[in-house]
C-alpha positions as CSV (number, residue, x, y, z in Angstrom):
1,X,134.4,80.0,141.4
2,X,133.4,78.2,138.6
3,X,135.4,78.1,135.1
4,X,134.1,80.6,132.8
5,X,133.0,79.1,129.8
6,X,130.1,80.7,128.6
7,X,130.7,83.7,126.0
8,X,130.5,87.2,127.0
9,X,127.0,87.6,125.8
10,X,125.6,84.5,127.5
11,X,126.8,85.6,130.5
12,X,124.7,89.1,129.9
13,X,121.5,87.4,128.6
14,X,121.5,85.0,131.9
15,X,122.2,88.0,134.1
16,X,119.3,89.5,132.8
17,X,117.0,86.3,133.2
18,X,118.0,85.9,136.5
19,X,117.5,89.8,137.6
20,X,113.8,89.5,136.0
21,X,113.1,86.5,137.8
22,X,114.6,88.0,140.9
23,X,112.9,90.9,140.9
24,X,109.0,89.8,140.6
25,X,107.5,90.7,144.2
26,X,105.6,88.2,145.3
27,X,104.9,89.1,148.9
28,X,103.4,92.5,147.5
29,X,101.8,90.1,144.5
30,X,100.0,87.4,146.9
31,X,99.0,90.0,149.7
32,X,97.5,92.6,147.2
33,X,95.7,89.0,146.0
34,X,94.2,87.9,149.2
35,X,93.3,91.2,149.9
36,X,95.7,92.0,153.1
37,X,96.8,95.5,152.5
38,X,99.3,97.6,150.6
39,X,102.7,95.3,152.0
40,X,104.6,98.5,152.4
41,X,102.3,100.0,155.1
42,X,102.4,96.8,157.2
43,X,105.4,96.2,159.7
44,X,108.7,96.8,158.4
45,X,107.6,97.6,155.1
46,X,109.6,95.0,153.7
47,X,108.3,92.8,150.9
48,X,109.8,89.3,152.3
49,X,108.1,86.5,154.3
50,X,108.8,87.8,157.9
51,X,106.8,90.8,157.2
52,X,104.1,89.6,154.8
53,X,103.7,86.7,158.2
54,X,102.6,90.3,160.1
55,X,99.5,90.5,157.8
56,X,98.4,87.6,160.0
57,X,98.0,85.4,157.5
58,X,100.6,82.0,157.6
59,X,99.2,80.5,154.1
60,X,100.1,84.0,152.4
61,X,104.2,83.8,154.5
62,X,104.2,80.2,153.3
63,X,103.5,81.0,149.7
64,X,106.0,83.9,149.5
65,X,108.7,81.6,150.9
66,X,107.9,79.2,148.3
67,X,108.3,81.5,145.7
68,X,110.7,83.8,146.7
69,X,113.2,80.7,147.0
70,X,111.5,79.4,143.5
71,X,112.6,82.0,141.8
72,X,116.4,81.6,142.4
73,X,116.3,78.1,142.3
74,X,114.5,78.2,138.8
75,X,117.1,81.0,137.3
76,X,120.2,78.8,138.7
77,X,118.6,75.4,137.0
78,X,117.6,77.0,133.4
79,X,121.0,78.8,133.4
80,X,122.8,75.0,134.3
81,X,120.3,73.1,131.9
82,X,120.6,75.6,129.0
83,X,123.9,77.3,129.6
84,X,127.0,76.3,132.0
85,X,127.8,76.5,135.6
86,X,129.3,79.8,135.7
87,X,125.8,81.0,133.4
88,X,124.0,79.2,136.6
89,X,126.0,81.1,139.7
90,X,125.8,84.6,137.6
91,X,121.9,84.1,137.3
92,X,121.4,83.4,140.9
93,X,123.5,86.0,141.6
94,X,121.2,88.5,139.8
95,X,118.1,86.8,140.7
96,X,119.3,87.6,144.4
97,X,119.8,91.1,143.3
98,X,116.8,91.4,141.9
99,X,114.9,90.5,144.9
100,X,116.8,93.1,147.0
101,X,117.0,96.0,144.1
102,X,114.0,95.4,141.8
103,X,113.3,97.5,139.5
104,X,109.6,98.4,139.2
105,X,110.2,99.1,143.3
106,X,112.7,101.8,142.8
107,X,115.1,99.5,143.8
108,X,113.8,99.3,147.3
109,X,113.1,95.3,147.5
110,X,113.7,92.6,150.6
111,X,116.6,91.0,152.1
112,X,116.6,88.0,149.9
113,X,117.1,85.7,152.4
114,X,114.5,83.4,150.8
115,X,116.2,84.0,147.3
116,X,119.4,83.2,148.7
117,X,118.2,79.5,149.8
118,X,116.9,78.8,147.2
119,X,119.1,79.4,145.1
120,X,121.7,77.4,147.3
121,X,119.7,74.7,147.5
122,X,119.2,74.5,143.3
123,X,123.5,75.4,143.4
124,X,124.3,72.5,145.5
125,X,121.3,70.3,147.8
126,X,123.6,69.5,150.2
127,X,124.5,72.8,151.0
128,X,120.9,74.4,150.4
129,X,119.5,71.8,153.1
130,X,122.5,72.7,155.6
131,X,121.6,76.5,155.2
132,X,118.2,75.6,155.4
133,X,118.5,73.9,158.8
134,X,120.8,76.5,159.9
135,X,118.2,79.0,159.6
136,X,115.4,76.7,161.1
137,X,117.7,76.1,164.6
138,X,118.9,79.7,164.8
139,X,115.6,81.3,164.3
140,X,113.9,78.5,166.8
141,X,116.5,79.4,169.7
142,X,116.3,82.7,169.0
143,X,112.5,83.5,167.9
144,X,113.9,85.8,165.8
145,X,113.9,85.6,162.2
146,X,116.7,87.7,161.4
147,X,118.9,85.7,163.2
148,X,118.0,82.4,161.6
149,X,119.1,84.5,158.2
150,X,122.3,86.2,159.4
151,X,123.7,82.8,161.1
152,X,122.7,80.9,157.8
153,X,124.3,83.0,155.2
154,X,127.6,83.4,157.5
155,X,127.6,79.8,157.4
156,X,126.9,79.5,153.7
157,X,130.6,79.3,153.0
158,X,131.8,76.7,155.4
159,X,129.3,74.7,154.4
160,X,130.3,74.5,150.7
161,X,133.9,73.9,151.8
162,X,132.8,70.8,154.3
163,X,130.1,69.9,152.0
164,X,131.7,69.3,148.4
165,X,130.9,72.7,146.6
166,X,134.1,74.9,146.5
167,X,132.9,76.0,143.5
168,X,129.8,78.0,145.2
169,X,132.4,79.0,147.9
170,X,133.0,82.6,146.9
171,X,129.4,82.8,145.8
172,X,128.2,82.3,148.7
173,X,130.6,84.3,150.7
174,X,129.3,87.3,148.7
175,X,125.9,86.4,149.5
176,X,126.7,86.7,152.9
177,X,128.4,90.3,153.0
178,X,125.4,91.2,150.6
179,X,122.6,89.5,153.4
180,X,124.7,91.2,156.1
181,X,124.5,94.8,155.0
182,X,120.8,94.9,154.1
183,X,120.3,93.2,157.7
184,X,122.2,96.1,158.9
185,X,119.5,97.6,160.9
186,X,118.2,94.6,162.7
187,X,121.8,93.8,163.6
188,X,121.7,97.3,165.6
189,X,118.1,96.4,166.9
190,X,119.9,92.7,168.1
191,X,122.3,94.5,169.8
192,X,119.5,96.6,171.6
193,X,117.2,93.7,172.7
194,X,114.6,95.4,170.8
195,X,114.8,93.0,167.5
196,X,111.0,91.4,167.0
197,X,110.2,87.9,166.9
198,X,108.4,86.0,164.9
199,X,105.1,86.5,164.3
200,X,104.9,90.3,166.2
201,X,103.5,92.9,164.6
C-alpha cells in the first residue's frame, strides 16, 4: 500500500469520483443505443462485455471493453494528476465497486473484470499489460471467458511483486478475492463442464 498522504476529506471526494465513474453502465448504455435489447434479458443478464458479445454484435463488446476499462483507468489518473497515489488506488478501488454495485442498478452491476484492467493498466503499465495478456492466453486455451478473468486477477499480485509495483500489491490482491466471489457461480459451472464459451448464447 501506498503512504497515506492525502487528508481525510480528499480521500472521501475521490472515493466518490471514482464510485460515479465506476458505476456508469455502459454495456446497458451502448446496447439500449444500437438498438440490441434490454441487456438484462439477454444471456446472463450481466451488464459486462462477455454478455453484451451475446447480442451478436462484436463492435458493441468492443466498445464496452473500451469503456468499461476507461473508466478505471481515467478515475486512477485524475486522482494521481490532481491528488496523490493513495487518492489514485482508493478511486480505482471505488470505480471497481461501482461497476460491480452501481447504484441506479440496485446494486446489481458486472464482474468488473474490464474495470479491474483498466484500472491496472493506468496503476502500473507493466502490470496492466501482464494481466492483460494473462487474460488473452487463458481465455484463448480455454474459450472461456471467465477463465481468462479468474486466472488474470489471481495473478494480479504476483505480477506487481515481479514487476516493480509493491505498492498496488495489496490492491490488487483485494481485487482478486473481490473478482473471485462475484465469479462464484461460473467457478461452480467450471467445475461442472457446463461453463459457456465465448461467443455462445
Amino acid at each position: 500500500m501506498p503512504p497515506i498522504d492525502s487528508t481525510f476529506a480528499t480521500l472521501i471526494l475521490w472515493a466518490v469520483v471514482g464510485y460515479g465513474l465506476g458505476s456508469i453502465p455502459f454495456g446497458m448504455v451502448l446496447t439500449r443505443i444500437m438498438g440490441l435489447g434490454n441487456l438484462r434479458q439477454i444471456g446472463s443478464g450481466n451488464i459486462g462485455t462477455t454478455n453484451v458479445l451475446r447480442t451478436g454484435s462484436k463492435k458493441a463488446a468492443a466498445l464496452t471493453l473500451l469503456l468499461d476499462g476507461g473508466k478505471g483507468a481515467v478515475a486512477v489518473l485524475l486522482a494521481r494528476a490532481l491528488a496523490s497515489e493513495d487518492a489514485a488506488q482508493l478511486a480505482g478501488l471505488a470505480a471497481f465497486a461501482g461497476h460491480c454495485f452501481p447504484v441506479w442498478l440496485g446494486f446489481k452491476g458486472g464482474k468488473g473484470v474490464a474495470t479491474f484492467l483498466g484500472l491496472m493498466l493506468a496503476l502500473a503499465w507493466p502490470v496492466g499489460i501482464a494481466c492483460c495478456l494473462t487474460w488473452l492466453a487463458a481465455a484463448y486455451l480455454s474459450k472461456i471467458s471467465s477463465m481468462g478473468a479468474l486466472v488474470s486477477a489471481v495473478a494480479a499480485p504476483v505480477w506487481c511483486l515481479l514487476l516493480g509495483a509493491p505498492m498496488a500489491t495489496v490492491l490488487a490482491a483485494l481485487l482478486a478475492i473481490i473478482i473471485l466471489w462475484r465469479h462464484k457461480e461460473n467457478i461452480a459451472r467450471l467445475r461442472n463442464g457446463t461453463e459457456p464459451k465465448i461467443g455462445q448464447k
